[in-house]
RONUVO-467541 format. One record per atom (N, C-alpha, C, O): residue in one letter; x, y, z. Coordinates in steps of 0.05 Angstrom, whole numbers, plus 32768, in hexadecimal, padded with zeros to 4 digits. Each point is the difference from the previous one (the first is absolute). Example, Ala and Ser with C-alpha at 12.3 -4.5 7.8 and 13.67 -1.06 7.14 Angstrom:
2
a81087F8E809Ca7FEE80188000a801280188000a80158000800Ds7FE480157FE5s801080188001s7FF18016800Es800A80168004
This chain:
212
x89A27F888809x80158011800Cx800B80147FEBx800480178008x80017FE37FDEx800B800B7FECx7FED80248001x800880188001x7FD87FD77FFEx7FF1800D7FF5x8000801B8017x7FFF80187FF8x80027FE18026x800480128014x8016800F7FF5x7FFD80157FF3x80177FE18011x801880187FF5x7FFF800F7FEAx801080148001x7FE17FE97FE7x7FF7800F7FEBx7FF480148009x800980177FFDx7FDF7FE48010x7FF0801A8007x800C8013801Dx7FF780178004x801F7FDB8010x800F8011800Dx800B80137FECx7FFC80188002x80127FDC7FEAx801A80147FF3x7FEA80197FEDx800680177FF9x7FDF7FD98005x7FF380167FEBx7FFB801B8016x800080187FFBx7FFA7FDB801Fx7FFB80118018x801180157FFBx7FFA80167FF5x80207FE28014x801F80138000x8004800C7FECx801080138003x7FE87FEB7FE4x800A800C7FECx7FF0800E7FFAx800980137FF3x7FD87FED8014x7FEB801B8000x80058013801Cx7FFB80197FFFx800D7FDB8018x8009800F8014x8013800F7FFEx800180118011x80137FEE7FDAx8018800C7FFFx7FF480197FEBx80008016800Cx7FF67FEB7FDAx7FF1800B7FF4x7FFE80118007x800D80158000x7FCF7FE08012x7FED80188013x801A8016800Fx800380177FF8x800C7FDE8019x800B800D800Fx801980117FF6x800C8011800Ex7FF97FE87FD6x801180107FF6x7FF4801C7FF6x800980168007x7FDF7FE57FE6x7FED80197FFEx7FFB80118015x800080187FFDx7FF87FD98023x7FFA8006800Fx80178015800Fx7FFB8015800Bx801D7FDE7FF2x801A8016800Ax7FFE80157FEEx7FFC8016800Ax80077FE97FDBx7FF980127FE9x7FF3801B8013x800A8013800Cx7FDB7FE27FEFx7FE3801D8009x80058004801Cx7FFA8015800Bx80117FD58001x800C800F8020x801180188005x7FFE8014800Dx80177FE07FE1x801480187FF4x7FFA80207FFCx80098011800Fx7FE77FF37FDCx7FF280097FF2x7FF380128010x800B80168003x7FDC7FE4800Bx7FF0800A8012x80117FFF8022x7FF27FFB8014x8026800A7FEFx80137FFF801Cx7FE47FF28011x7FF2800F800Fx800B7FDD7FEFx7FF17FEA8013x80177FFE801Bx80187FFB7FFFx7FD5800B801Bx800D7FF48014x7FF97FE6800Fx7FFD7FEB7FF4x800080168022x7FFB7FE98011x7FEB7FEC7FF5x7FFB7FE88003x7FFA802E7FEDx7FDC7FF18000x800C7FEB7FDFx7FF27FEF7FF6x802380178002x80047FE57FECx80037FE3800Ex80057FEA7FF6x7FF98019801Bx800B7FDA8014x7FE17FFC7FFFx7FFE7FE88007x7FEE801F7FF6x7FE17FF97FFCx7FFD7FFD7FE3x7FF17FED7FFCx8015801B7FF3x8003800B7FEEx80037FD97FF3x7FEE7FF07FF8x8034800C800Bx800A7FE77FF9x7FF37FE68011x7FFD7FE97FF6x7FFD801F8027x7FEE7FF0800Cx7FE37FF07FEDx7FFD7FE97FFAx7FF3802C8000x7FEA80007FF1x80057FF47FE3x7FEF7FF17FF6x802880147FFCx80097FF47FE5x80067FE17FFFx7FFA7FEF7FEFx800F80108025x800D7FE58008x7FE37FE7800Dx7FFD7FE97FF6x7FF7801F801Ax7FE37FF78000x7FED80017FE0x7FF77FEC7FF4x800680268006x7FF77FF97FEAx80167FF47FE9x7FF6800A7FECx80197FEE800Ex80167FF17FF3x7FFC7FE48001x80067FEF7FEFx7FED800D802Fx800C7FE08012x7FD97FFB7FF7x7FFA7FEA800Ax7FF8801D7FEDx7FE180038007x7FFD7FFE7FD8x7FEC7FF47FF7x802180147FFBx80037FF87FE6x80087FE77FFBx7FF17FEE7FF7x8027800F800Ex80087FE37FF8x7FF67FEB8012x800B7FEA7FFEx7FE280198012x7FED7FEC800Dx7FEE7FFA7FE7x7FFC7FE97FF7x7FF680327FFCx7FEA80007FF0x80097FF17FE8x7FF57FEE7FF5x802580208003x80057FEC7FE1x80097FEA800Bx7FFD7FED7FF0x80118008802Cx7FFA7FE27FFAx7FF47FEB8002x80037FE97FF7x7FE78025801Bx7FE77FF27FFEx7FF87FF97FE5x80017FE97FF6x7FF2803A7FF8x80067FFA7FE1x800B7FF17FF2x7FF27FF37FF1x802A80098010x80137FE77FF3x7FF97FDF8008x80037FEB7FF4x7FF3801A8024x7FF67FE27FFEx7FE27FF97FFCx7FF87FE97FFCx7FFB80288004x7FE57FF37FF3x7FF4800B7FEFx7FE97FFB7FF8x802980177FFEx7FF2800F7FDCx80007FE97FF2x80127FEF8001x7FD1800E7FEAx80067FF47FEAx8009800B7FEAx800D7FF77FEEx7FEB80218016x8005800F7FE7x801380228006x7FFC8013800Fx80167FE77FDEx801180208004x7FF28019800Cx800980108011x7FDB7FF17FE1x7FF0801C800Bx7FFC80028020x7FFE8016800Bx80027FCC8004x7FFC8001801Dx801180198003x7FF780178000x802D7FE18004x80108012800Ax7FFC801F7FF1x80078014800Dx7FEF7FF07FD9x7FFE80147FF6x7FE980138013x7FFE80188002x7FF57FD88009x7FE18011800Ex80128007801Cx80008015800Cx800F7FD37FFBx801580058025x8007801E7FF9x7FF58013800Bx801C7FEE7FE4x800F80177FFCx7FF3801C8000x800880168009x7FDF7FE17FE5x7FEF80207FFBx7FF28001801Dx800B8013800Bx7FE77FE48002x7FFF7FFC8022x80148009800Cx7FFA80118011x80257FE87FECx800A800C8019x8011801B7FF0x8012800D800Ax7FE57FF67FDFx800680197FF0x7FF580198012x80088015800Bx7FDC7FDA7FF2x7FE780178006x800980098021x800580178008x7FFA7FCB800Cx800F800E801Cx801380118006x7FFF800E8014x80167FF37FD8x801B80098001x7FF480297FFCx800D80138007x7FD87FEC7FEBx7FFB801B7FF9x7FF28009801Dx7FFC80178009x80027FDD7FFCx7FE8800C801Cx800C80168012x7FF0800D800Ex80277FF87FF4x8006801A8015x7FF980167FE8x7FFB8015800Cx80037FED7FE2x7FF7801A7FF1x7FE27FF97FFDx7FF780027FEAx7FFB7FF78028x7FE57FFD7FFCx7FF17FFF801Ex7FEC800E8005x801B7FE5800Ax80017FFB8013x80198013801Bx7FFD7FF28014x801680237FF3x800E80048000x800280008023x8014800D8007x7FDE7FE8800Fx7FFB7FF28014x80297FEE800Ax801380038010x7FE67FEF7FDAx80267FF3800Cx801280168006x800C80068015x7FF580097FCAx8016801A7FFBx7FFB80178021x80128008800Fx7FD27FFC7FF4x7FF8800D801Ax801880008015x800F8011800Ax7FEB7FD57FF9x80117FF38016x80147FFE8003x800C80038015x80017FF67FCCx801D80078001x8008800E800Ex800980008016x7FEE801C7FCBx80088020800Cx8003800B801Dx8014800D8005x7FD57FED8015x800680008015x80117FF88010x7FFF80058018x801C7FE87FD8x80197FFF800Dx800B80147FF5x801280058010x7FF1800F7FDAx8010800A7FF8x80078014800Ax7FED800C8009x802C7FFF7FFDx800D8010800Cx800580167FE7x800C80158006x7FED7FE77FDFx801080127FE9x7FFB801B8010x7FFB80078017x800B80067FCDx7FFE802B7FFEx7FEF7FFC7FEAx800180167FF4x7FEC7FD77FFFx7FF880077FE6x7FE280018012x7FFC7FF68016x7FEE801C7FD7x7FE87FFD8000x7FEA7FE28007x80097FEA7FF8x7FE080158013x7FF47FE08006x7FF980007FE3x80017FEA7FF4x7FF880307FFDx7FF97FF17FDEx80167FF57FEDx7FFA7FEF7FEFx801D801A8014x80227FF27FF9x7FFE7FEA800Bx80037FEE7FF0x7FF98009802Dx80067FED800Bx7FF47FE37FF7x800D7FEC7FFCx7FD580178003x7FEF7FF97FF2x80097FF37FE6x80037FE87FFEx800080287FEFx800A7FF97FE5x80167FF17FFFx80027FF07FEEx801380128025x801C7FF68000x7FFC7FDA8005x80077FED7FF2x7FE98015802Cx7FFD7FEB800Fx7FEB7FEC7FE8x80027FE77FFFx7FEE80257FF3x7FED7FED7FE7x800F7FFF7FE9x7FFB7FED7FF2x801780228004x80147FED7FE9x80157FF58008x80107FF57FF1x7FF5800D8034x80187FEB8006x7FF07FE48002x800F7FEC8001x7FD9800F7FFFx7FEB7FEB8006x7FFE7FFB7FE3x800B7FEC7FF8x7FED801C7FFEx7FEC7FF47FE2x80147FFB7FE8x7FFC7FF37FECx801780198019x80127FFC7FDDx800B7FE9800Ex7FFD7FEA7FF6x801080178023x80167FEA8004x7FE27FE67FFEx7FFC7FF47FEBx7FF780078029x7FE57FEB7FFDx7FFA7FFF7FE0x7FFA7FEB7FF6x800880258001x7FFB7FF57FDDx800D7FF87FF4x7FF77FF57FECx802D800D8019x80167FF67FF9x80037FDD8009x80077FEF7FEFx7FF4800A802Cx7FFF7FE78007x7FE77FEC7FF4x80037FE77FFFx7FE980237FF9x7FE87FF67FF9x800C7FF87FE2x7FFD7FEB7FF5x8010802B8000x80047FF77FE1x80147FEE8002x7FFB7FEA7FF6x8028801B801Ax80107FEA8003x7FEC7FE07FFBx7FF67FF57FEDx800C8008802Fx7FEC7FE58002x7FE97FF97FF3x7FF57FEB8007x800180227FE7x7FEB7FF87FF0x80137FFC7FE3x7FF47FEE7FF4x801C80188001x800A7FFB7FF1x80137FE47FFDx80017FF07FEDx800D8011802Dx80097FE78009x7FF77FE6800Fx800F7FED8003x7FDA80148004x7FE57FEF8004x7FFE7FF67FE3x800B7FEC7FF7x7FE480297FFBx7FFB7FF67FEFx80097FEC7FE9x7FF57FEE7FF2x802D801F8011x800B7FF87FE8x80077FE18012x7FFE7FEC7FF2x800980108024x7FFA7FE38009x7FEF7FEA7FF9x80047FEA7FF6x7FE480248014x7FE87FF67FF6x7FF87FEE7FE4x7FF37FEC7FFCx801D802A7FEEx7FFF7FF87FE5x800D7FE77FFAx7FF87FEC7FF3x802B801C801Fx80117FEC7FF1x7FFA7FE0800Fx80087FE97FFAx7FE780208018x7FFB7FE38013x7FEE7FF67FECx80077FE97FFAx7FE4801E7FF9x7FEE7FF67FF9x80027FFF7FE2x7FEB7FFF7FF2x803180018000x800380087FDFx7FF8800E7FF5x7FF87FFB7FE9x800680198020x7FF280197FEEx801580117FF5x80177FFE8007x7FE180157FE5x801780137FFCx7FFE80188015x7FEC800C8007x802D7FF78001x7FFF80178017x800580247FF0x800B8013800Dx7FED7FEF7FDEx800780127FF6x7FE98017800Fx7FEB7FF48004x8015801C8001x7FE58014800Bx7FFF801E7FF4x801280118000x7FD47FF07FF4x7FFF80147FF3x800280238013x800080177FF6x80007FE28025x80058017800Fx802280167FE9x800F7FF87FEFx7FEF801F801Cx801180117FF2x801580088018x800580168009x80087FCD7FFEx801580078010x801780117FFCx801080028012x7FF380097FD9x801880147FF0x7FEE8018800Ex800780088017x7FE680017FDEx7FF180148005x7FFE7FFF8020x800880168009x7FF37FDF8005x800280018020x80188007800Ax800080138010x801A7FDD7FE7x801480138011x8008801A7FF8x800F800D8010x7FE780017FD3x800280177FF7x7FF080138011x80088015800Ax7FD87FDC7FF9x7FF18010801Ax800D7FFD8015x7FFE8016800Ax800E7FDE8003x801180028021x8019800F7FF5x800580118011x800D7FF37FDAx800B800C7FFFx7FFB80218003x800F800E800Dx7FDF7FF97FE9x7FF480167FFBx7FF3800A8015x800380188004x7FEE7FDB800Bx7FF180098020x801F8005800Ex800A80168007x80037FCB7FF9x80148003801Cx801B800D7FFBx80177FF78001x7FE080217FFAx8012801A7FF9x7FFB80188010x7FE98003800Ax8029800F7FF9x7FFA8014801Bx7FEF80147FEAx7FF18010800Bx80107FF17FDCx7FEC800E7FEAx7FE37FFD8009x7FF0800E800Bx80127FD27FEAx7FED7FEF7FFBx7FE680098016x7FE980077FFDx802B7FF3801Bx7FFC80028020x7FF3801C8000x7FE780018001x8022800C7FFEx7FFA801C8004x7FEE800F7FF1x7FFE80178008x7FF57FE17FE5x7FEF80057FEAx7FE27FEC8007x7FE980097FFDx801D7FD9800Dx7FEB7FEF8009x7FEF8007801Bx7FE87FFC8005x802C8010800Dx7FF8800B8019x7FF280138002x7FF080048012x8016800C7FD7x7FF9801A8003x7FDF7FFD7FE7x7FEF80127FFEx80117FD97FF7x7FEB80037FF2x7FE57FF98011x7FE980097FFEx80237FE18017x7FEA7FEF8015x800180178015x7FE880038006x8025800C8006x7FF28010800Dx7FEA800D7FFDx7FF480087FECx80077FF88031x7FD5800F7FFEx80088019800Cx7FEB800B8006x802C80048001x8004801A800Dx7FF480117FEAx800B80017FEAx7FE0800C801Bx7FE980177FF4x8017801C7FF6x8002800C7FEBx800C7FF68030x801180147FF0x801A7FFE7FEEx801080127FFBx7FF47FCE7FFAx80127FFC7FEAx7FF57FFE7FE6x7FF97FEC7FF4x800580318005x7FFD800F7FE4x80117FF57FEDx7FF780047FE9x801F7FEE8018x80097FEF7FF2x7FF97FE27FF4x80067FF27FEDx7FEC800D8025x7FF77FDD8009x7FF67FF17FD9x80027FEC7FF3x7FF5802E800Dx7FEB7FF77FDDx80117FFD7FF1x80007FED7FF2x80148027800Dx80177FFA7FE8x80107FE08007x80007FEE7FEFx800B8010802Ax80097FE98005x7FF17FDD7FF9x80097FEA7FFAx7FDC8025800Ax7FE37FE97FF6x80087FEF7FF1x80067FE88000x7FFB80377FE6x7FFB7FFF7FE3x801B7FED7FF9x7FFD7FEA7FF5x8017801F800Fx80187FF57FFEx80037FE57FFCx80047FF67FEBx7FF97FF88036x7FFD7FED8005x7FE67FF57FF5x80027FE87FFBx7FE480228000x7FF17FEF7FEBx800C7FFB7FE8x7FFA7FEC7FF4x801C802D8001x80037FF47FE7x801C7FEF7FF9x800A7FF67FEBx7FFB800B802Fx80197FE48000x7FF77FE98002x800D7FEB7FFBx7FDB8017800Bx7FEF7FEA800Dx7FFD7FEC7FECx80077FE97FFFx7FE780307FEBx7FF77FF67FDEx80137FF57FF4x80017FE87FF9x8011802C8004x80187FEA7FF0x80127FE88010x80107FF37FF2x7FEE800A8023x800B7FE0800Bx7FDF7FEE7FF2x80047FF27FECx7FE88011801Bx7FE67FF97FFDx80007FF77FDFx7FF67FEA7FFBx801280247FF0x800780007FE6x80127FE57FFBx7FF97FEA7FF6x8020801F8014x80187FEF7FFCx7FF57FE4800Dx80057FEB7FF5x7FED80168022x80007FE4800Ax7FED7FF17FE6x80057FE97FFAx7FE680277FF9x7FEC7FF47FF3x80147FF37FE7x7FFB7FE87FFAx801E80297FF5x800B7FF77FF3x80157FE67FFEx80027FEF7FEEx800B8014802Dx800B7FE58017x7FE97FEA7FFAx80007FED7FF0x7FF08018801Dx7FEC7FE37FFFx7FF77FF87FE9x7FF47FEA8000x800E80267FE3x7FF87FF67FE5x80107FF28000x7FF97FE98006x8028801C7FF2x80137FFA7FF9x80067FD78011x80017FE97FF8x800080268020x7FFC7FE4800Ex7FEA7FEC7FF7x80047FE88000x7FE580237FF9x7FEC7FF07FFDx80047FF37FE4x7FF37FEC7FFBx8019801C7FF9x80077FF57FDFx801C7FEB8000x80017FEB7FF2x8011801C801Dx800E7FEE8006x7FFA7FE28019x80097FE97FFDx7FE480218019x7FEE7FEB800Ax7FF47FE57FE3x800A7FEA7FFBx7FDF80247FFAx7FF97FF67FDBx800C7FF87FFAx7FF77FEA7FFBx802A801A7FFEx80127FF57FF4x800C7FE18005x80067FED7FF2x7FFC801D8032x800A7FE8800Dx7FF17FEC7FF7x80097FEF7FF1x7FDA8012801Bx7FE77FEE800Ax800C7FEB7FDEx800B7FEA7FFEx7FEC802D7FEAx7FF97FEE7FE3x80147FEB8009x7FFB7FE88000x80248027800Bx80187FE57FF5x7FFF7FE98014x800F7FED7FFCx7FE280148018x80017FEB800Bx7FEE7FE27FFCx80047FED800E
């Protein structure tokens, strides 16, 4: 029973997350009606994760199981920018004034950042379960400093406005390349910093392991 209520609350607390990002880029992009699909869809895939990691949690032998769950429902969480069939559908409730190629873009980073936000919650807190159930050290070399600096930095009306405008495919935004360039090279230096994060962690991980 305990163990049920663990993975409810990990539920709620990646649900709250996703959907906070999710009001964020709603904001942002004046999302109308078509956001109640939007959180519909978040919330199914939310409830469709923490099935996966707890299946994971109970029959991993080894930490990498849940590490592979995660890069799996990482990789799902990307599929409307690849696949863009759901976003389609959305958009066809929308009532906006913006363009179907705005619409497009808006409706796939209200889907994919918040879905990548709940995947990391719960894989982090899975995991670190996992560890302490089984005596391990829960220390993880992920660069969680560096991650909320990246959500800080996206989930900004800047951030926002600079990311949108880089992922657009409108032919006549002569801008689009400078915006690219931009955001690739914000990209690099989060990409940098995280690599420095995970040394640093990884030497203090070393550290622990010797004193035990």
């Amino acid at each position: 029973m305990a163990a049920i209520f663990a993975f409810l609350g990990m539920l709620m607390l990646s649900l709250v997350v996703a959907l906070l990002a999710a009001l964020q880029l709603a904001d942002f992009f004046r999302t109308g009606d078509e956001f109640l699909l939007v959180v519909v869809a978040l919330a199914i895939f939310a409830a469709a994760a923490t099935v996966a990691f707890a299946i994971g949690h109970w029959k991993a032998k080894r930490i990498q199981a849940l590490h592979w769950i995660a890069f799996v429902l990482a990789v799902i969480a990307l599929a409307p920018m690849v696949s863009p069939r759901l976003v389609e559908r959305i958009v066809e409730h929308s009532a906006g004034v913006y363009t179907v190629d705005v619409e497009n873009t808006s409706i796939t980073l209200e889907l994919v950042i918040p879905a990548l936000l709940a995947v990391m919650v719960q894989w982090g807190l899975v995991r670190r379960r996992w560890l302490l159930t089984n005596g391990a050290e829960d220390l993880t070399l992920w660069p969680w400093v560096t991650t909320a600096i990246a959500g800080l930095v996206v989930l900004n009306p800047i951030g926002l406005a600079v990311l949108s405008a880089a992922l657009s495919s409108s032919a006549s935004d002569f801008m689009r390349q400078y915006f690219a360039m931009a955001a690739a090279v914000v990209a690099g230096i989060l990409v940098v910093a995280a690599l420095i994060e995970c040394y640093i962690r990884g030497r203090i991980l070393r550290r622990r392991l010797k004193e035990l």
